[in-house]
Structure formats: C-alpha cells, structure tokens
PDB file of N, CA, C, O and CB in Angstrom:
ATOM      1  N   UNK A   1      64.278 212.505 131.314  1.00  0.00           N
ATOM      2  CA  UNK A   1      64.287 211.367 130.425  1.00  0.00           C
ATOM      3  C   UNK A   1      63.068 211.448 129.507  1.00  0.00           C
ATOM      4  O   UNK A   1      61.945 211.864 129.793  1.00  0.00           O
ATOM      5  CB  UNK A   1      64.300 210.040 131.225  1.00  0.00           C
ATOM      6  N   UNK A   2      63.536 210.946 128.293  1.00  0.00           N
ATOM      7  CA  UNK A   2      62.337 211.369 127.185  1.00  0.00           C
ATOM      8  C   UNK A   2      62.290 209.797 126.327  1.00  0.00           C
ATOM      9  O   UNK A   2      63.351 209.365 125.877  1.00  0.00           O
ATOM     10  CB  UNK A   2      62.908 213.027 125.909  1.00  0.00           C
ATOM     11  N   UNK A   3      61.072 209.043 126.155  1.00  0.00           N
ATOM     12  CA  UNK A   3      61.295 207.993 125.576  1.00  0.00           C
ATOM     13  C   UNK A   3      59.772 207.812 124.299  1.00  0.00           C
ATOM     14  O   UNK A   3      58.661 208.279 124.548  1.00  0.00           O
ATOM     15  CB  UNK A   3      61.524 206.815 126.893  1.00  0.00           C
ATOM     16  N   UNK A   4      60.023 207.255 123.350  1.00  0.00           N
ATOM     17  CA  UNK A   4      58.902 206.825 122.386  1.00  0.00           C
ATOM     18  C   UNK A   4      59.078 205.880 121.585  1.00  0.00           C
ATOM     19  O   UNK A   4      59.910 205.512 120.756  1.00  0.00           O
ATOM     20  CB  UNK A   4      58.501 207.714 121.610  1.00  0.00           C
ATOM     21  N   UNK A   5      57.949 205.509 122.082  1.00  0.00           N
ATOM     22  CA  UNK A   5      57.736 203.611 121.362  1.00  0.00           C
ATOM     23  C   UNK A   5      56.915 203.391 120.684  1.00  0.00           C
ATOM     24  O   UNK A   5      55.862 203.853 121.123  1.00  0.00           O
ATOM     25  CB  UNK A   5      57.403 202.393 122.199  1.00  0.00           C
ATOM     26  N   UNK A   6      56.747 202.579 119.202  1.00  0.00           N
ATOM     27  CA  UNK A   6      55.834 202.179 118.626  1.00  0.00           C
ATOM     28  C   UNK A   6      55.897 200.617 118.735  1.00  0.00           C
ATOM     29  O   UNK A   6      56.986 200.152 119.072  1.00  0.00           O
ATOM     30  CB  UNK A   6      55.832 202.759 117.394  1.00  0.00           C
ATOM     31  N   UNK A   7      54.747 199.649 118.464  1.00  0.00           N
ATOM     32  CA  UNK A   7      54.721 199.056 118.086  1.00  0.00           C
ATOM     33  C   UNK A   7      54.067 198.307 116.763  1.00  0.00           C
ATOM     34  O   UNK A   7      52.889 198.414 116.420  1.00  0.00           O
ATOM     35  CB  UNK A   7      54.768 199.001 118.801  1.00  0.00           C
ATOM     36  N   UNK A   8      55.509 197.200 115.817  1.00  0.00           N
ATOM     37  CA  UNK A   8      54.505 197.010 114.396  1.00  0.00           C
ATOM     38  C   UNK A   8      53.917 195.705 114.977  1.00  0.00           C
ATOM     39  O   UNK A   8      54.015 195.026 116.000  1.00  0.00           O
ATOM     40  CB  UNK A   8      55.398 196.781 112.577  1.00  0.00           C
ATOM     41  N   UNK A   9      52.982 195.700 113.319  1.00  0.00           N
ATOM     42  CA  UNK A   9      52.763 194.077 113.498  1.00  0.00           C
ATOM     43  C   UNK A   9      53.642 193.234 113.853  1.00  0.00           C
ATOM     44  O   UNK A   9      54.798 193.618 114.035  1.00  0.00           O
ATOM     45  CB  UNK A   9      52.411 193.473 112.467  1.00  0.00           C
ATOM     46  N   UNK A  10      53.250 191.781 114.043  1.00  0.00           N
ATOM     47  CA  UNK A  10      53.539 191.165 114.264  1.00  0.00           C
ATOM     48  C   UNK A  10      55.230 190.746 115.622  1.00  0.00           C
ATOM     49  O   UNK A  10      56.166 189.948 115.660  1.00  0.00           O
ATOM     50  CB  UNK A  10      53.222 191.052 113.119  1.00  0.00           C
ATOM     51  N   UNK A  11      54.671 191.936 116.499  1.00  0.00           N
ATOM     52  CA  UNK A  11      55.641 191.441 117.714  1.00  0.00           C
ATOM     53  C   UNK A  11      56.540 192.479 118.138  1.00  0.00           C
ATOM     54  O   UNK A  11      56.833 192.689 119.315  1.00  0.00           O
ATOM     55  CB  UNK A  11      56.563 190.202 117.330  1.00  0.00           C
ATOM     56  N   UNK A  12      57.049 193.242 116.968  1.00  0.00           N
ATOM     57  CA  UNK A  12      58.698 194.243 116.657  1.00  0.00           C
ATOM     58  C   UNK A  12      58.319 195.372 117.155  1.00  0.00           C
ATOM     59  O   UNK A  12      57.234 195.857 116.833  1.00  0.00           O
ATOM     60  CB  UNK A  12      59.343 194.611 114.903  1.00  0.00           C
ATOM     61  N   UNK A  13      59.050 195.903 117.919  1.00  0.00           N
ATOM     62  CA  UNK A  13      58.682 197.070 119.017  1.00  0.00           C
ATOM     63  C   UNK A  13      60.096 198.107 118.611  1.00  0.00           C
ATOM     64  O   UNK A  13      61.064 197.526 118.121  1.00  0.00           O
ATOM     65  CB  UNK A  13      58.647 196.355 121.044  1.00  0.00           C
ATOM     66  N   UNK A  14      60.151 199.080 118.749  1.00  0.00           N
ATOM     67  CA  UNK A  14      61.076 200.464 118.122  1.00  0.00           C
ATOM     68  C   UNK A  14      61.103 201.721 119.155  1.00  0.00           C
ATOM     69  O   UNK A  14      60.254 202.609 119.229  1.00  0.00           O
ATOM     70  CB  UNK A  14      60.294 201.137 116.552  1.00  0.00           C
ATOM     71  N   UNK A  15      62.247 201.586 119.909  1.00  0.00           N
ATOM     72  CA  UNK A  15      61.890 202.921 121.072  1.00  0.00           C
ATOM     73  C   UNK A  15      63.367 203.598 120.530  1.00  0.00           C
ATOM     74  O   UNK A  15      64.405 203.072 120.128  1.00  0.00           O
ATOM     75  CB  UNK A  15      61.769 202.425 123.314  1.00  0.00           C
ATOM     76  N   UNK A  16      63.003 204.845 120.695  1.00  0.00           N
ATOM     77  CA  UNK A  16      63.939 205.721 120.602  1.00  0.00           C
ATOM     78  C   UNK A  16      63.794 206.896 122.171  1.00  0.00           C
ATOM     79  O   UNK A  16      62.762 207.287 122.718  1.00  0.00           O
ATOM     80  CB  UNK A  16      63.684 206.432 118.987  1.00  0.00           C
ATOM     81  N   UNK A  17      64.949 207.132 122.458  1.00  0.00           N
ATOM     82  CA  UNK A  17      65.105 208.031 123.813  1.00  0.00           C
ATOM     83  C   UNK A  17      66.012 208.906 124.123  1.00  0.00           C
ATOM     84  O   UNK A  17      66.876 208.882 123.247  1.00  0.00           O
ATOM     85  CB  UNK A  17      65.232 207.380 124.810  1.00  0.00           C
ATOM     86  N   UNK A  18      66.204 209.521 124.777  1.00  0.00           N
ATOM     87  CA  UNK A  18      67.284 210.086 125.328  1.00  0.00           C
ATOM     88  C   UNK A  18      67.125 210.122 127.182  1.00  0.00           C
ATOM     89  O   UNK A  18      66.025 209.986 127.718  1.00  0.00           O
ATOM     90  CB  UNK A  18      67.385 211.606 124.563  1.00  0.00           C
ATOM     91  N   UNK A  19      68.436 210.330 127.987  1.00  0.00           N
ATOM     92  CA  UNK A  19      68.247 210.100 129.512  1.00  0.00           C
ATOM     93  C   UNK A  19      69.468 211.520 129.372  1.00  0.00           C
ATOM     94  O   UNK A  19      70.432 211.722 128.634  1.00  0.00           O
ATOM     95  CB  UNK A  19      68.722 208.131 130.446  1.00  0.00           C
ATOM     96  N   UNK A  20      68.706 212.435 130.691  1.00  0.00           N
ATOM     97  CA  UNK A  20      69.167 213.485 130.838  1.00  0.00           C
ATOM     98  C   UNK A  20      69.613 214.241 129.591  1.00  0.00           C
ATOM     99  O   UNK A  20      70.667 214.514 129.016  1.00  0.00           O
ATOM    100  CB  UNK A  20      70.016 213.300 131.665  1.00  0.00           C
ATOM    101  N   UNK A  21      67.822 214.524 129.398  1.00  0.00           N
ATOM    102  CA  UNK A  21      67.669 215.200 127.984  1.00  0.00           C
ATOM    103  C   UNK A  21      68.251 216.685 128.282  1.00  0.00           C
ATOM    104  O   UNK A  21      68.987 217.042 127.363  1.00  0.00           O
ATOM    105  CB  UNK A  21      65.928 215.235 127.380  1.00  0.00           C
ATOM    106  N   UNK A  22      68.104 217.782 129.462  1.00  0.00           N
ATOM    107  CA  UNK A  22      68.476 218.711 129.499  1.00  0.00           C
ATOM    108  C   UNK A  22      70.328 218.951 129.630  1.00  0.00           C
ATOM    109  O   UNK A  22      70.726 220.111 129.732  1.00  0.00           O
ATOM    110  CB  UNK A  22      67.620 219.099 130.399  1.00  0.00           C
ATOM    111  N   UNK A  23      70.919 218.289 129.624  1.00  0.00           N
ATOM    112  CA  UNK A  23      72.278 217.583 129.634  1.00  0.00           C
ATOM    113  C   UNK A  23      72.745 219.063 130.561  1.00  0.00           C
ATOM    114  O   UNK A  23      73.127 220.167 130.171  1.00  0.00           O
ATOM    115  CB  UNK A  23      73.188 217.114 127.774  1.00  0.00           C
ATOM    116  N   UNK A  24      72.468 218.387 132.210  1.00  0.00           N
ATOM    117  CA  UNK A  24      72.767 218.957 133.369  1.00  0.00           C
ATOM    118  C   UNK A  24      73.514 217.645 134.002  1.00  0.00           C
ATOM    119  O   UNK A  24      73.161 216.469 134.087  1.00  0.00           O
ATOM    120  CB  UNK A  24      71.437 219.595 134.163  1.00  0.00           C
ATOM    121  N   UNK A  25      75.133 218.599 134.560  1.00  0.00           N
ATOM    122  CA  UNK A  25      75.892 217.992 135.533  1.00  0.00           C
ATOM    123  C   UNK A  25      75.670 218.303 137.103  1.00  0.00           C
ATOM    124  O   UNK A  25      75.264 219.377 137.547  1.00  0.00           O
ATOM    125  CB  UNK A  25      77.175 218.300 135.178  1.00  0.00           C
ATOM    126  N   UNK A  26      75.952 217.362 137.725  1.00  0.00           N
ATOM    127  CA  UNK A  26      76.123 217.891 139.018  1.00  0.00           C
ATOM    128  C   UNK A  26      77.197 218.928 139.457  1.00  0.00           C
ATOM    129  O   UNK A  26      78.330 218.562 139.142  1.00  0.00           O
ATOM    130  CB  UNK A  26      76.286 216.865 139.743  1.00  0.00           C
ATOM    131  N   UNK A  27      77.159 219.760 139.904  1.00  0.00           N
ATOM    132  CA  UNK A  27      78.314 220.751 140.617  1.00  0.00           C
ATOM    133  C   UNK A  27      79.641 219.812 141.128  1.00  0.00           C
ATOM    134  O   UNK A  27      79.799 218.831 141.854  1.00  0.00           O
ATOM    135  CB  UNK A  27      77.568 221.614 142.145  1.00  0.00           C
ATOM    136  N   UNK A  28      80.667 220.887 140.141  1.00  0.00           N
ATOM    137  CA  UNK A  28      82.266 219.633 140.253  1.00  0.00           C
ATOM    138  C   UNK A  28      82.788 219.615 141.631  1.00  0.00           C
ATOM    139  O   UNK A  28      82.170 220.342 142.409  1.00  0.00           O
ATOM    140  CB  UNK A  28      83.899 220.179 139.208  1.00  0.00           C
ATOM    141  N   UNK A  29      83.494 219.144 141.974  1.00  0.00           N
ATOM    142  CA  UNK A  29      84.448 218.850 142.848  1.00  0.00           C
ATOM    143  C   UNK A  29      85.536 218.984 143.303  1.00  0.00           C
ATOM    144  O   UNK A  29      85.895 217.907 143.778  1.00  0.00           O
ATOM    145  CB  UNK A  29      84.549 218.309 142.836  1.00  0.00           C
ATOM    146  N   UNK A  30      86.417 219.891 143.441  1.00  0.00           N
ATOM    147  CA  UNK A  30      87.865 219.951 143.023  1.00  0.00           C
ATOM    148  C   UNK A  30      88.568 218.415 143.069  1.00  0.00           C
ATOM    149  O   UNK A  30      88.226 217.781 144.067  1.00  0.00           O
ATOM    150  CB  UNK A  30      88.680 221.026 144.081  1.00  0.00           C
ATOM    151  N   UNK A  31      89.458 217.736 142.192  1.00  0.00           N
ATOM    152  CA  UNK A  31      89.953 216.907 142.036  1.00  0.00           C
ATOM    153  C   UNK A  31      91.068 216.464 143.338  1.00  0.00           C
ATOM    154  O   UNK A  31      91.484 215.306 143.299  1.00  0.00           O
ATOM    155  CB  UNK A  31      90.299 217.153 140.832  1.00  0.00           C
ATOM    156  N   UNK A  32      91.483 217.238 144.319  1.00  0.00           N
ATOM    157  CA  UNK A  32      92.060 217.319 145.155  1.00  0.00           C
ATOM    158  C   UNK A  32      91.397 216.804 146.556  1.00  0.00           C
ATOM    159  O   UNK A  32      91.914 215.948 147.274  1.00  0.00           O
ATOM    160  CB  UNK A  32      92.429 218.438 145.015  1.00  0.00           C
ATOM    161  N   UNK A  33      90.070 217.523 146.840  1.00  0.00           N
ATOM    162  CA  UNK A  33      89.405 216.850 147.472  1.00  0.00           C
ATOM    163  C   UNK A  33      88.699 215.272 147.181  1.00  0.00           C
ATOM    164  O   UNK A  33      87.920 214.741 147.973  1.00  0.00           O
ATOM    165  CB  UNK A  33      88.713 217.694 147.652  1.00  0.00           C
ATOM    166  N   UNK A  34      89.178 214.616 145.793  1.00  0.00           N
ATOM    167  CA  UNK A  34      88.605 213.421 145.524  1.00  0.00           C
ATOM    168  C   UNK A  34      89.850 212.563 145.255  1.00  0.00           C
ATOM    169  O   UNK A  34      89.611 211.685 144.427  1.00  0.00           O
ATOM    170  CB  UNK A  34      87.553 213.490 144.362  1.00  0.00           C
ATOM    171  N   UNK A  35      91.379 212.564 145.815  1.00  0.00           N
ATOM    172  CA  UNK A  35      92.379 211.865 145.371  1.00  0.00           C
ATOM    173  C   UNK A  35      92.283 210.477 146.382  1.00  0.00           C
ATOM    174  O   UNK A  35      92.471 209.295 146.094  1.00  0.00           O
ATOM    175  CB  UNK A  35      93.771 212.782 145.419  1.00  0.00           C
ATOM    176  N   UNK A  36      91.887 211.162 147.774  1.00  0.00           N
ATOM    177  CA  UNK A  36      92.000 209.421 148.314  1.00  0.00           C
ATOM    178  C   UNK A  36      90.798 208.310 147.761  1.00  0.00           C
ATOM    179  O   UNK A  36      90.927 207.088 147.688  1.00  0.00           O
ATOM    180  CB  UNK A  36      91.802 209.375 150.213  1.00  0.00           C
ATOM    181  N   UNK A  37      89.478 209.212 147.361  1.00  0.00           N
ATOM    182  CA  UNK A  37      88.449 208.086 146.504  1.00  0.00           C
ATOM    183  C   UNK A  37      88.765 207.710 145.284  1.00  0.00           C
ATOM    184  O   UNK A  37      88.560 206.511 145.096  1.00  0.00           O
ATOM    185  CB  UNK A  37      87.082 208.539 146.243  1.00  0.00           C
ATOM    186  N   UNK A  38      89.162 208.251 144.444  1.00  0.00           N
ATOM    187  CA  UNK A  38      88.986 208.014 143.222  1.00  0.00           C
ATOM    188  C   UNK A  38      87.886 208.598 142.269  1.00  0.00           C
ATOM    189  O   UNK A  38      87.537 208.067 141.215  1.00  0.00           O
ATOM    190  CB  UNK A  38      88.932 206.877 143.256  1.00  0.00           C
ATOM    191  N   UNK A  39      87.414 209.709 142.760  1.00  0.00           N
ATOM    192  CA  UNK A  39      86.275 210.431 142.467  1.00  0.00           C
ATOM    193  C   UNK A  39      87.142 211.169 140.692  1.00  0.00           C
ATOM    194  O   UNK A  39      88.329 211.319 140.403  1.00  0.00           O
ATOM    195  CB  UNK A  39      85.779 211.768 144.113  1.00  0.00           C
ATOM    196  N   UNK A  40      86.063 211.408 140.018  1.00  0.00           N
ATOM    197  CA  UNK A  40      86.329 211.636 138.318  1.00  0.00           C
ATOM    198  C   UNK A  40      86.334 213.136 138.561  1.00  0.00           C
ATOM    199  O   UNK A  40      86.662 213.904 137.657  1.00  0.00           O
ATOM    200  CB  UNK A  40      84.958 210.997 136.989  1.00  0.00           C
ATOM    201  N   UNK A  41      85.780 213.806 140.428  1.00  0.00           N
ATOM    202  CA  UNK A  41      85.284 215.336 140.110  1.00  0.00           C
ATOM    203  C   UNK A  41      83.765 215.617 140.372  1.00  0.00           C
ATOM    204  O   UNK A  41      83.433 216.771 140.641  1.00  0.00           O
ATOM    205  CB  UNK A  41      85.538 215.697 138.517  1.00  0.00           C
ATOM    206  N   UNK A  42      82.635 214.419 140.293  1.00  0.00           N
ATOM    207  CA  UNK A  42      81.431 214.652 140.429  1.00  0.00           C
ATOM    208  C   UNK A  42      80.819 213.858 141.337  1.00  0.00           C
ATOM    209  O   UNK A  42      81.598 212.905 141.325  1.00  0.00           O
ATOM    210  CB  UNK A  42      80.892 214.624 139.376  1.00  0.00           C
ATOM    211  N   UNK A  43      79.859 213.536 142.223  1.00  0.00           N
ATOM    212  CA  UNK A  43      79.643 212.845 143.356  1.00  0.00           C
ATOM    213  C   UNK A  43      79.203 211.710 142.332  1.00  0.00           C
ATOM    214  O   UNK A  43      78.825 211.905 141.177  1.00  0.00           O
ATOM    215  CB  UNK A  43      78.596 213.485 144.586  1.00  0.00           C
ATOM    216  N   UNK A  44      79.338 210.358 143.046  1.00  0.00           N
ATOM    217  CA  UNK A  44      78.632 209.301 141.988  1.00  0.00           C
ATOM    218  C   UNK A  44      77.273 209.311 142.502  1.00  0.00           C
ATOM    219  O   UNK A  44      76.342 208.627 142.079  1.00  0.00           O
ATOM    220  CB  UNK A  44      79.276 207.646 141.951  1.00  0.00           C
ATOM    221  N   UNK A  45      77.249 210.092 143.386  1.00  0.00           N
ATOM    222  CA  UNK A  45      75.318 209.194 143.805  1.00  0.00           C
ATOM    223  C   UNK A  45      74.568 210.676 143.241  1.00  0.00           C
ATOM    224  O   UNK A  45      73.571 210.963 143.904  1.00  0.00           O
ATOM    225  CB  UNK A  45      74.695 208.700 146.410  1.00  0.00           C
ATOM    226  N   UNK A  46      74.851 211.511 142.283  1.00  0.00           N
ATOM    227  CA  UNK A  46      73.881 212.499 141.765  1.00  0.00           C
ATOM    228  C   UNK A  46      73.066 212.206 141.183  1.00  0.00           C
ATOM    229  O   UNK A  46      73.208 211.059 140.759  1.00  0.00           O
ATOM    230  CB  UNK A  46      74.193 213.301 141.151  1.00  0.00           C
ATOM    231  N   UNK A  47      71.703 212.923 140.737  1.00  0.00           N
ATOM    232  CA  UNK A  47      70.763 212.126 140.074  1.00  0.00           C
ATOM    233  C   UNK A  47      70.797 212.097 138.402  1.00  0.00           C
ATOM    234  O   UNK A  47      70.139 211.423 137.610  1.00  0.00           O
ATOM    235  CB  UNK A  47      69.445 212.616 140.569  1.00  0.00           C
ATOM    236  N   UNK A  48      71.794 213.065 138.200  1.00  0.00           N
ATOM    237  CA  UNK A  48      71.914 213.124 136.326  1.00  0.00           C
ATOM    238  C   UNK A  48      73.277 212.163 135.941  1.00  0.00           C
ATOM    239  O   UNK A  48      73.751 212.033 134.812  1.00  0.00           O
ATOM    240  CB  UNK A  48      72.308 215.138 135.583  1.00  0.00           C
ATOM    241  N   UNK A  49      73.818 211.469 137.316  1.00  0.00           N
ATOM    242  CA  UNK A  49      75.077 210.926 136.692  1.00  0.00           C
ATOM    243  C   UNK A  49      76.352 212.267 136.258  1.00  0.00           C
ATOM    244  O   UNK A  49      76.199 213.484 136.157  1.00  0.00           O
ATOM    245  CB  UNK A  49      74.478 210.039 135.185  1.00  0.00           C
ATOM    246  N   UNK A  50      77.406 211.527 136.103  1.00  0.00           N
ATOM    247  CA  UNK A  50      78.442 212.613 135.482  1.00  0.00           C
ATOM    248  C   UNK A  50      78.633 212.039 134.028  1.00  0.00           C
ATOM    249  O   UNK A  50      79.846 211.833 134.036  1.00  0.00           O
ATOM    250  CB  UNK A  50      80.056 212.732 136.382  1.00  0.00           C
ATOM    251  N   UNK A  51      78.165 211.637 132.730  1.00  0.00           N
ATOM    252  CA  UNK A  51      78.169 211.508 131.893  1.00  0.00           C
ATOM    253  C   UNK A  51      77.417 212.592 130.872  1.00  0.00           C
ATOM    254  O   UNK A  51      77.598 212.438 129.664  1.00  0.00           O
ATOM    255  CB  UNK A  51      77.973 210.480 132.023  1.00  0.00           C
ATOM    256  N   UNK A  52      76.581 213.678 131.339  1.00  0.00           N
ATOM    257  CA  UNK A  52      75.761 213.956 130.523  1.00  0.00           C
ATOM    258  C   UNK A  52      74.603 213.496 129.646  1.00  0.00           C
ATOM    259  O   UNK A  52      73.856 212.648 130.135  1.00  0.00           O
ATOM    260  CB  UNK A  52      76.282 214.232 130.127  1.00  0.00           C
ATOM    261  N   UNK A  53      74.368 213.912 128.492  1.00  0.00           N
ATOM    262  CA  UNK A  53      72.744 213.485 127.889  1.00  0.00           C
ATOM    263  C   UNK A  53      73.906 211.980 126.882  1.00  0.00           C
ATOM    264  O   UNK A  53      75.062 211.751 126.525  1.00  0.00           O
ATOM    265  CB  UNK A  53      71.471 215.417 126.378  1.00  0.00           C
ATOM    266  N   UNK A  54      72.419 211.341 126.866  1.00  0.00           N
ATOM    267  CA  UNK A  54      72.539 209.934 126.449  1.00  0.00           C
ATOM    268  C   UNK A  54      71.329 209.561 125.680  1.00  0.00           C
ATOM    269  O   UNK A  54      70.161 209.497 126.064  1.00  0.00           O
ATOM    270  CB  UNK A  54      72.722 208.988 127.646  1.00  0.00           C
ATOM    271  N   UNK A  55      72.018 209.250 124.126  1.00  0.00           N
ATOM    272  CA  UNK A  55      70.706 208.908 123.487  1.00  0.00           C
ATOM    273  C   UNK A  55      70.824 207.487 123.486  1.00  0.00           C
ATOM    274  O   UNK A  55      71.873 207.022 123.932  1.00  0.00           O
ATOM    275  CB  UNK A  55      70.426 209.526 122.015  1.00  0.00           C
ATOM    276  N   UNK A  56      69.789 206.578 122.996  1.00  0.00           N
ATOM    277  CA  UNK A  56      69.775 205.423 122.856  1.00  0.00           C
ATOM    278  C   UNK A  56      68.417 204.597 121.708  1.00  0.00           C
ATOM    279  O   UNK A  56      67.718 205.344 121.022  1.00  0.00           O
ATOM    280  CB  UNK A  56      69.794 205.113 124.305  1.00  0.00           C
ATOM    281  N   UNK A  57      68.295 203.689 121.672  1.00  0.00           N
ATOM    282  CA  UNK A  57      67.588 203.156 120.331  1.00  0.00           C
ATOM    283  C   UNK A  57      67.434 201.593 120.821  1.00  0.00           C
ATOM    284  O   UNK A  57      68.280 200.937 121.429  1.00  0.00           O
ATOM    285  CB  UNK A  57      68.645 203.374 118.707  1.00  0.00           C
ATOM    286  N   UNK A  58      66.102 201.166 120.388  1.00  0.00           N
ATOM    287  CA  UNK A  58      66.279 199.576 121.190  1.00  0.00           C
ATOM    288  C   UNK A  58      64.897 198.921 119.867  1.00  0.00           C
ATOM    289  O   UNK A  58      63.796 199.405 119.605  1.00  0.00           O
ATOM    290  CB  UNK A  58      65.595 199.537 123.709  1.00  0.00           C
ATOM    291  N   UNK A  59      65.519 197.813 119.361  1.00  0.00           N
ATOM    292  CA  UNK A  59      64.756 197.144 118.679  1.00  0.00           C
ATOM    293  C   UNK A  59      64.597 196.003 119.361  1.00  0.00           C
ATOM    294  O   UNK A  59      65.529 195.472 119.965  1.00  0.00           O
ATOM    295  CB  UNK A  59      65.128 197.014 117.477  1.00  0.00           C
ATOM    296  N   UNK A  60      62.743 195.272 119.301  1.00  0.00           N
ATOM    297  CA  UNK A  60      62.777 194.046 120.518  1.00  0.00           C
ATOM    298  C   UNK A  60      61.501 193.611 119.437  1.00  0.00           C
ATOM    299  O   UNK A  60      60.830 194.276 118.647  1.00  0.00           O
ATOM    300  CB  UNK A  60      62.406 194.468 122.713  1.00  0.00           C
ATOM    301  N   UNK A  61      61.516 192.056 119.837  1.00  0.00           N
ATOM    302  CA  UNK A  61      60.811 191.176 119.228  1.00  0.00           C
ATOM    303  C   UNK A  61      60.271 190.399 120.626  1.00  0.00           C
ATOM    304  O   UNK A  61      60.986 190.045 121.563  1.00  0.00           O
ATOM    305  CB  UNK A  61      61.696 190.330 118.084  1.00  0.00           C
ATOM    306  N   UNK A  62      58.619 190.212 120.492  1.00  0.00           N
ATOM    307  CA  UNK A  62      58.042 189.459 120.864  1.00  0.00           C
ATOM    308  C   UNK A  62      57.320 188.623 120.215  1.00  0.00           C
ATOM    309  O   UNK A  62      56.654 188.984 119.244  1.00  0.00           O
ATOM    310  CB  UNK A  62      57.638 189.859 121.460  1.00  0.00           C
ATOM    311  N   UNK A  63      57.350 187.025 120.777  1.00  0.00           N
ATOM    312  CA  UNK A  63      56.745 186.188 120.301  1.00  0.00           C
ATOM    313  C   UNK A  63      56.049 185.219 121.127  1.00  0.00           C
ATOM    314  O   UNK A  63      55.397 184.316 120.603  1.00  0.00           O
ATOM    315  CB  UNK A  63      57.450 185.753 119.582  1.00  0.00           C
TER     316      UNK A  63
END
C-alpha cells in the first residue's frame, strides 16, 4: 500500500493512493473445490484480497 497526503490552507486535505500496489493475487483455487462455498476461486481471508491493485483519491475538509 502506497499513500500521499498534502495538506492546504485552511482545513482541505488531498490523498492520493493505491492498495496492493504490486497487483499480486493469491494462488487460485480450482472452482470445483469451491462449489459448496461459494468461493470466486481465491481464499477470502488472503492478505492482497482477490481484486487486485486499487487506486483511490479522497478529498476531506476540516473545520
């Protein structure tokens, strides 16, 4: 995870990021062994998630 924040005057804060910047999956699953869960193919409790890299952007005001 990679994140950077400035803050301006008066309160307004600006982060830009990305989460699972190296955009690593967990090792699949065969879909066969996951029909009675409902599994997508990837364990849900891995630590990169099965979505891949994720950017994101957050504007915030304090007052």
């Amino acid at each position: 995870d990679l994140e950077g924040r400035y803050t301006f005057p008066m309160g307004v804060g600006l982060a830009i990021g990305v989460n699972n910047l190296t955009d690593e999956y967990p090792e699949y699953t065969p879909a066969a062994l996951n029909a009675a869960t409902g599994s997508v193919g990837f364990p849900q409790y891995s630590p990169y998630g099965f979505n891949g890299r994720f950017f994101y952007g957050r504007l915030s005001y304090s007052f």
